[in-house]
Every structure is written in C-alpha cells, then in structure tokens.
N, C-alpha and C positions, 0 to 999 in steps of 0.2 A: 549424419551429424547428430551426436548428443549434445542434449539440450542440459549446461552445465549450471549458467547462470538468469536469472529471470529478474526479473526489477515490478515491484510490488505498488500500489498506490492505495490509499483508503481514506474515507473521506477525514476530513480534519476534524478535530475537537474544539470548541474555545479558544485554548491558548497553542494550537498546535504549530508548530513551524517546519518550515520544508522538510528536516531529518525524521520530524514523528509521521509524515504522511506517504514516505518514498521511501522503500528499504529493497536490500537484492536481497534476495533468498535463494536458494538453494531447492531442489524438486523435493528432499527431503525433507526441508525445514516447512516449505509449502503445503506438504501434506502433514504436518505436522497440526499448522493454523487450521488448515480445513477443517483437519477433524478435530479439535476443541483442545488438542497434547501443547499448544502453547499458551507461555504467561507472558505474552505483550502487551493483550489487553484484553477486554474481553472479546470471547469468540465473534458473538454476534453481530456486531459493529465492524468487526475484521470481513467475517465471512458475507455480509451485505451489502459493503461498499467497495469489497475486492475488485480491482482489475491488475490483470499482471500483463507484462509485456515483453519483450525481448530486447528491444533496445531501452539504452539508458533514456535515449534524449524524449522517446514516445513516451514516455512515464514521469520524465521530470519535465515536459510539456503538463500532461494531465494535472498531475500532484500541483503547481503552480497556478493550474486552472480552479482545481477546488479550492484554493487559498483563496484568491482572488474573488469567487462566488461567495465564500465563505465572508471575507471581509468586505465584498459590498453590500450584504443583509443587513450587517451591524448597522 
C-alpha cells in the first residue's frame, strides 16, 4: 500500500482556527515543509510542532485538542 495521503497538525498561533492548524499534504509537499522549500509559515514552528497522521479523524481529534489547550491558557 502507498501511502497517498497524510493529514498534518501544528500547534496553533493566537488567532489560528481549525483550517490553519490541520491540513493533508501530500509525502511530497511534506518533505517539502521538512526541509525549509515551503511558504506556509515559517519552518520552525511547522517543523517543532509537526505531527502527521493517516487518518483524518486522528488528526482533527489532535488539531481540536491544541485549540482547546491553546484557548484555556487565555
């Protein structure tokens, strides 16, 4: 089985909401972010709080969890 599609999580910013924090990528867009060749955001924040997953729902679980950390600090 190739692995076609991945679903991405990264920790939130301030004003982030679900679509800035959960995105699918692609293995090639992926290794794109890893090594520094994308402009989503900057690397480091990408490449620190990366977790990727295979299923959508493991990922829009997590990504919904750092919102949620994220907005009970405030």
């Amino acid at each position: 089985m190739k692995l076609e599609t991945m679903w991405c999580v990264i920790d939130p910013m301030p004003m982030s909401e679900l679509a800035d924090v959960l995105f699918e990528a692609t293995p090639e867009r992926l290794a794109h972010i890893i090594t520094g060749m994308s402009m989503v955001r900057s690397r480091a924040h990408l490449v620190d709080s990366l977790s990727v997953y295979t299923t959508h729902e493991e990922a829009r679980a997590d990504a919904e969890a750092r919102l949620a950390k994220r907005d009970a600090a405030r």
